[in-house]
DODRENBA-300459 format. One line per 10 residues: number of its first residue (from 0); for each residue x, y, z of N, C-alpha, C. Coordinates in Angstrom, 2 decimals. Each point is the difference from the previous one (the first is absolute). Example, Ala and Ser with C-alpha at 12.3 -4.5 7.8 and 13.67 -1.06 7.14 Angstrom:
0) 13.19/-5.69/7.80/-0.89/1.19/0.00/0.90/1.20/0.00  -0.35/1.05/-0.72/0.82/1.19/0.06/-0.77/1.09/0.73
This chain:
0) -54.80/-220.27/52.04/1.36/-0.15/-0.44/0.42/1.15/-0.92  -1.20/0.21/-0.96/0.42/1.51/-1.04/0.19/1.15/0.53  -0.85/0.19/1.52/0.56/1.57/0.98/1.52/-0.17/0.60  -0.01/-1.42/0.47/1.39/0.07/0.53/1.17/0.24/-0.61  -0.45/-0.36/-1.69/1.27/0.17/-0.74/0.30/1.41/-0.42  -1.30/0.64/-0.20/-0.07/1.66/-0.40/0.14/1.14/1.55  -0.03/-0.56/1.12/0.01/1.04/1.31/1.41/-0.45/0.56  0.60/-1.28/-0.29/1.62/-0.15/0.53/0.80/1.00/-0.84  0.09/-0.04/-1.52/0.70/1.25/-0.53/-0.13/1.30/0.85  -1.34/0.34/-0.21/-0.20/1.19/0.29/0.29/0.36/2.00
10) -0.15/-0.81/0.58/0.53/0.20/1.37/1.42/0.03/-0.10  0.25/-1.03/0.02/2.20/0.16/-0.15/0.21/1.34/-0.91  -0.85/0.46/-1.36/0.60/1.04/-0.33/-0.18/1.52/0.93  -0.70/-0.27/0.45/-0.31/1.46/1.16/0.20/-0.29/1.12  0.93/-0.96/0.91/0.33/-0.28/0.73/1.99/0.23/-0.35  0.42/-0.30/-1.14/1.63/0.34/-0.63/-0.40/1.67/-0.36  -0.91/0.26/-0.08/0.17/1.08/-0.41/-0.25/1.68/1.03  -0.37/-0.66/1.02/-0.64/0.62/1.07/1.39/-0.30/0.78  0.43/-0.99/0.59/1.25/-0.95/0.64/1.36/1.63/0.16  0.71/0.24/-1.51/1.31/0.79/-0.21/-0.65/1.46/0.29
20) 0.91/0.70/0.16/-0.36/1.34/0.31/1.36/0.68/-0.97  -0.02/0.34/-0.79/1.00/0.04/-0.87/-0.02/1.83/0.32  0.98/0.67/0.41/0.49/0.93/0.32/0.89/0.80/-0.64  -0.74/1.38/-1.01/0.90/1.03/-0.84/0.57/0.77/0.53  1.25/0.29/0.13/0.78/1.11/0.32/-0.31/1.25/-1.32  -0.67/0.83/0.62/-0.30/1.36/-1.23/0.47/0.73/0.37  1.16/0.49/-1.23/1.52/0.95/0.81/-0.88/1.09/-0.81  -0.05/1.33/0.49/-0.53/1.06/-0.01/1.46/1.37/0.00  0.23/0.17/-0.98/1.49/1.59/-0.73/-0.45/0.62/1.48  1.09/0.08/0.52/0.38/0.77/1.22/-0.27/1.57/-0.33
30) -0.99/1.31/0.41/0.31/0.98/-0.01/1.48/0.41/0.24  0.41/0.96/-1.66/1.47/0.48/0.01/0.61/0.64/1.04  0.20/0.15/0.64/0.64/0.92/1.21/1.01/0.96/-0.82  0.18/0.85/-0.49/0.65/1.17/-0.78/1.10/0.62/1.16  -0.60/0.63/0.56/0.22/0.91/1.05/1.22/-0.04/0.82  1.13/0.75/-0.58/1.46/-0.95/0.73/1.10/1.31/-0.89  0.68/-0.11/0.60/1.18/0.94/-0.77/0.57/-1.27/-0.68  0.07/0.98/-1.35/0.61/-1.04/-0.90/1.11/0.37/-1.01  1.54/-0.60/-0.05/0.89/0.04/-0.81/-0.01/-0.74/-1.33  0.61/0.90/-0.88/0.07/-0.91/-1.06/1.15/-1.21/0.06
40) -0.26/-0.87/-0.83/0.53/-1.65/-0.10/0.75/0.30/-1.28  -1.28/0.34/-1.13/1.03/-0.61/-1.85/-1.09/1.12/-0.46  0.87/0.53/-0.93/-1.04/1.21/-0.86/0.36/-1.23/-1.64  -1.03/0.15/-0.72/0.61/-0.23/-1.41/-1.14/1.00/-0.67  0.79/0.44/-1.25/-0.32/0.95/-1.36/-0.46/-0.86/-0.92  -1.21/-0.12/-0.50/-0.08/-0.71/-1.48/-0.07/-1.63/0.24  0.01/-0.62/1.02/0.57/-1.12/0.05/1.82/-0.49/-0.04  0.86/1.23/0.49/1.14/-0.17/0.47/0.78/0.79/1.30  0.43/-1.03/0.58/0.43/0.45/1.51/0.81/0.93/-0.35  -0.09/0.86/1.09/0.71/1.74/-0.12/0.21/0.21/1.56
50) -0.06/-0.81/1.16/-0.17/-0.13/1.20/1.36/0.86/-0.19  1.13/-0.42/-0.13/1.48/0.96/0.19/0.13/1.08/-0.45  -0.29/0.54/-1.26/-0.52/1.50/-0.50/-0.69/0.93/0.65  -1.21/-0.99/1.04/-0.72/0.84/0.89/0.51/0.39/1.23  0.40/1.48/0.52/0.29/0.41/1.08/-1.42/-0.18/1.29  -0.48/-1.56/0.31/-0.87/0.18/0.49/0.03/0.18/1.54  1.25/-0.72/0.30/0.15/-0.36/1.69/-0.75/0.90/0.64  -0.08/1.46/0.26/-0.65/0.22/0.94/-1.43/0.81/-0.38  -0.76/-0.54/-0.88/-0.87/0.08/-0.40/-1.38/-1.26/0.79  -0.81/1.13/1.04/-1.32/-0.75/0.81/-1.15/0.51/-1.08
60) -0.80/-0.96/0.67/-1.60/0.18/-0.50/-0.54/-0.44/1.54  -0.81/0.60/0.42/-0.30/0.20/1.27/-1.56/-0.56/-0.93  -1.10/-1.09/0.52/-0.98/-0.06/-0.29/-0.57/-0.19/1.43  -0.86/0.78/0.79/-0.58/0.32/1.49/-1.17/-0.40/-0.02  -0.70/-0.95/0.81/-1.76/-0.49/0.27/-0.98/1.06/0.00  0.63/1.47/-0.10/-1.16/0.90/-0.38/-0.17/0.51/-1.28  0.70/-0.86/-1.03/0.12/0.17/-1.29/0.56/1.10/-0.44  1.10/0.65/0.57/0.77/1.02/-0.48/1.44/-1.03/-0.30  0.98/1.29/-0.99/1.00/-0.95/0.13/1.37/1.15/-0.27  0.95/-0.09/0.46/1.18/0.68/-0.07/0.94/-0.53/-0.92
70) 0.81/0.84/-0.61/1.48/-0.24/-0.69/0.81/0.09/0.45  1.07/-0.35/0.58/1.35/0.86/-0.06/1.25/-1.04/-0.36  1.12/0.96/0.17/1.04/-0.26/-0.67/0.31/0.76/-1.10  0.95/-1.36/-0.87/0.48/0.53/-1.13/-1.50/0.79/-1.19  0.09/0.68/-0.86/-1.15/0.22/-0.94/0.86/-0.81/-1.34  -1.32/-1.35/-0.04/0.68/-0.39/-0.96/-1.62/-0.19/-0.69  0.27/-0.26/-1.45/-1.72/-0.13/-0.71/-0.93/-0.76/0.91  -1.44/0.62/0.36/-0.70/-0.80/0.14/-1.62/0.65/-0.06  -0.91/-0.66/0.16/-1.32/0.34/-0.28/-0.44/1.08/0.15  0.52/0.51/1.24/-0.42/1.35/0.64/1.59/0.69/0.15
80) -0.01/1.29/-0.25/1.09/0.77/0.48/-0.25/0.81/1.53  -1.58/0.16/0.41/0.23/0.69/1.31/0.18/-1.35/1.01  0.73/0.89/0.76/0.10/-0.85/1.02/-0.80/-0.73/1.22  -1.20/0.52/0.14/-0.92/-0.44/0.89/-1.51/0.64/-0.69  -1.35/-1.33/0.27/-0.95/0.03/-0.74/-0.82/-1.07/0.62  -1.15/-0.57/-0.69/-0.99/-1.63/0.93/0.23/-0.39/-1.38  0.07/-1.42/0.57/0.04/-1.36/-1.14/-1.17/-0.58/0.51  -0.54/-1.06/-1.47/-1.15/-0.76/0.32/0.30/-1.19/-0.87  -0.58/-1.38/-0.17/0.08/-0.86/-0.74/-1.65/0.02/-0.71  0.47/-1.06/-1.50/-1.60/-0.23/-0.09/-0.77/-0.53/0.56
90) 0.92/-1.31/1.34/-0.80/-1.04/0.00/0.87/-0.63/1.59  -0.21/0.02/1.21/0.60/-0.13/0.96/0.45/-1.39/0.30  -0.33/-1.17/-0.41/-0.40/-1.36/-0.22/0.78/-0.49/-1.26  -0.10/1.09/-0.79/0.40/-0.72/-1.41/0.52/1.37/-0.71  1.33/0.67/0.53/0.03/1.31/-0.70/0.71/-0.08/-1.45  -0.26/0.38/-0.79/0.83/0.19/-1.61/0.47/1.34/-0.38  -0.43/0.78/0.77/-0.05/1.66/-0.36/0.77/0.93/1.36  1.02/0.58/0.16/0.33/0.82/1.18/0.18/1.33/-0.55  -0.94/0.69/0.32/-0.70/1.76/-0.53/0.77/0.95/1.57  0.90/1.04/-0.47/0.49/1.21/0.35/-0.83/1.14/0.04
100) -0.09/0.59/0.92/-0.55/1.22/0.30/0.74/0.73/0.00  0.68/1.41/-0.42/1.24/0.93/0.90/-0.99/0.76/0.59  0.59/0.62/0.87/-0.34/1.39/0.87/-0.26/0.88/-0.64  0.75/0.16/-1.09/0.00/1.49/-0.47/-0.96/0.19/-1.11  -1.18/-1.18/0.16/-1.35/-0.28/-1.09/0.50/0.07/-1.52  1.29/-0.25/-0.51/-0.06/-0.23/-1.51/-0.70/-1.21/-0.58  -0.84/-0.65/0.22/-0.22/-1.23/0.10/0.01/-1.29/0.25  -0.54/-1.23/-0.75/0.58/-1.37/1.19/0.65/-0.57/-1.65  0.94/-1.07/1.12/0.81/-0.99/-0.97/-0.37/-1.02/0.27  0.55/-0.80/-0.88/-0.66/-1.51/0.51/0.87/-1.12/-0.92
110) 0.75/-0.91/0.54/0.56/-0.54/-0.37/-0.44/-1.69/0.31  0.26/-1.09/-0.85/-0.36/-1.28/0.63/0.91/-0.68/0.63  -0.46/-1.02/1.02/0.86/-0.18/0.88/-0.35/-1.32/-0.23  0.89/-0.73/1.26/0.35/-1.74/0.17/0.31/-0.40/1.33  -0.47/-0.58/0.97/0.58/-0.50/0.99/0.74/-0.97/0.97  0.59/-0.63/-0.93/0.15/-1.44/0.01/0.86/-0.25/1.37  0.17/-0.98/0.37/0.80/0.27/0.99/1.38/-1.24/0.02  1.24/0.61/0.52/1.34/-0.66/-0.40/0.73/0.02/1.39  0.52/-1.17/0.10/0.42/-0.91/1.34/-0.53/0.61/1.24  -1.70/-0.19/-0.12/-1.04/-0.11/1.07/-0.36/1.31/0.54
120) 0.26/1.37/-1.18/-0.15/1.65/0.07/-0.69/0.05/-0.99  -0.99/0.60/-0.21/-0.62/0.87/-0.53/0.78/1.24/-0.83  0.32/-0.07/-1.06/0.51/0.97/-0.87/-1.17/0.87/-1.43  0.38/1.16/-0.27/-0.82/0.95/-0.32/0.72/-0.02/-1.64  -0.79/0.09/-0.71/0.38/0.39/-2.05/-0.53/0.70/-0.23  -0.07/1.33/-0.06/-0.68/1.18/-1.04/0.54/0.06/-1.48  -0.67/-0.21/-0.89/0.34/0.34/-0.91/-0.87/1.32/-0.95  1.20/0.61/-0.59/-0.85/1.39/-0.09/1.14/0.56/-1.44  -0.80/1.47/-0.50/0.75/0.31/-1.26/0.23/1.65/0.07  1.02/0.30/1.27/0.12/1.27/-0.23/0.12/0.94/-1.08
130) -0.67/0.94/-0.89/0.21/0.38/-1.03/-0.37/-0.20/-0.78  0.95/-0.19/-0.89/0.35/-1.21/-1.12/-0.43/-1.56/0.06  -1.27/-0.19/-0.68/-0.59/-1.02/0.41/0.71/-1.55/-0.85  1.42/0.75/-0.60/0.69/-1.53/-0.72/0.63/-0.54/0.72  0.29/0.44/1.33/0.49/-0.06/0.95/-0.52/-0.79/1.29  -0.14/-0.86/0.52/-0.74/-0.79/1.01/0.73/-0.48/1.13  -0.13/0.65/1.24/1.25/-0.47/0.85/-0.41/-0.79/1.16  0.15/-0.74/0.65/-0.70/-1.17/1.12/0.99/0.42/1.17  -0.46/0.35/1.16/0.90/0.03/1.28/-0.76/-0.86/0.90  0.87/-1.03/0.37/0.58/-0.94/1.05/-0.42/0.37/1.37
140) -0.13/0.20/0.69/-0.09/-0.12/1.34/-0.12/-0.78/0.73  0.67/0.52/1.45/-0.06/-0.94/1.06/-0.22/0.82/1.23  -0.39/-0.79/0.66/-0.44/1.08/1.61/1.31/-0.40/0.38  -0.06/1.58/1.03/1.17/0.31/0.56/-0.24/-0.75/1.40  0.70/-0.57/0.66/-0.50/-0.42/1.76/1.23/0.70/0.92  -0.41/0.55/0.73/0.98/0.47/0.87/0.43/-0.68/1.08
């Protein structure tokens, strides 16, 4: 009678416990996809929007899957002044850092970035301190789709 009372627990418990198959969904950060011509959205200075001050409209950032990347348009402040160079991130999975190369070897820039994404796009934040480092300016982006 004393086994039956000590092996019924223990069967029903590894029998409920064996029984459910309880199933985790493990969401795994999507590698960033960068690589897209991209317009600016909202520039802000300091923590204040300046989006209308900025002549940005026809200002691209060309970022290409062979890690080069183009400018054109308007020249308005930004990390790099040449116009074509390779970009790299720190971290392809999890980037915080988007580093400039120019062509013309003056060195690399590197500004931090954000990728959050807004009504189901993927949008780009560099933030960076041309110059004058009292100065801190964040550009917006959005891919262009043709």
């Amino acid at each position: 009678m004393l086994v039956q009372k000590i092996w019924l627990p223990v069967i029903l418990m590894v029998l409920v416990g064996t029984s459910c198959t309880i199933k985790k969904d493990v969401y795994t950060e999507p590698v960033k996809d960068l690589d897209a011509l991209w317009r600016i959205q909202n520039v802000t200075r300091n923590s204040v929007d300046i989006t209308q001050f900025v002549d940005s409209a026809g200002f691209r950032l060309t970022l290409s899957n062979d890690n080069t990347y183009t400018l054109s348009g308007n020249n308005i402040p930004f990390l790099v002044s040449d116009g074509t160079g390779t970009w790299s991130t720190d971290d392809p999975q999890y980037p915080y850092s988007l580093t400039f190369k120019p062509t013309d070897g003056a060195g690399s820039f590197a500004g931090s970035i954000a990728t959050p994404a807004s009504k189901g796009e993927r949008t780009l934040s560099i933030t960076f301190s041309p110059g004058c480092r009292s100065n801190t300016y964040i550009y917006t982006f959005e891919k262009v789709t043709q």
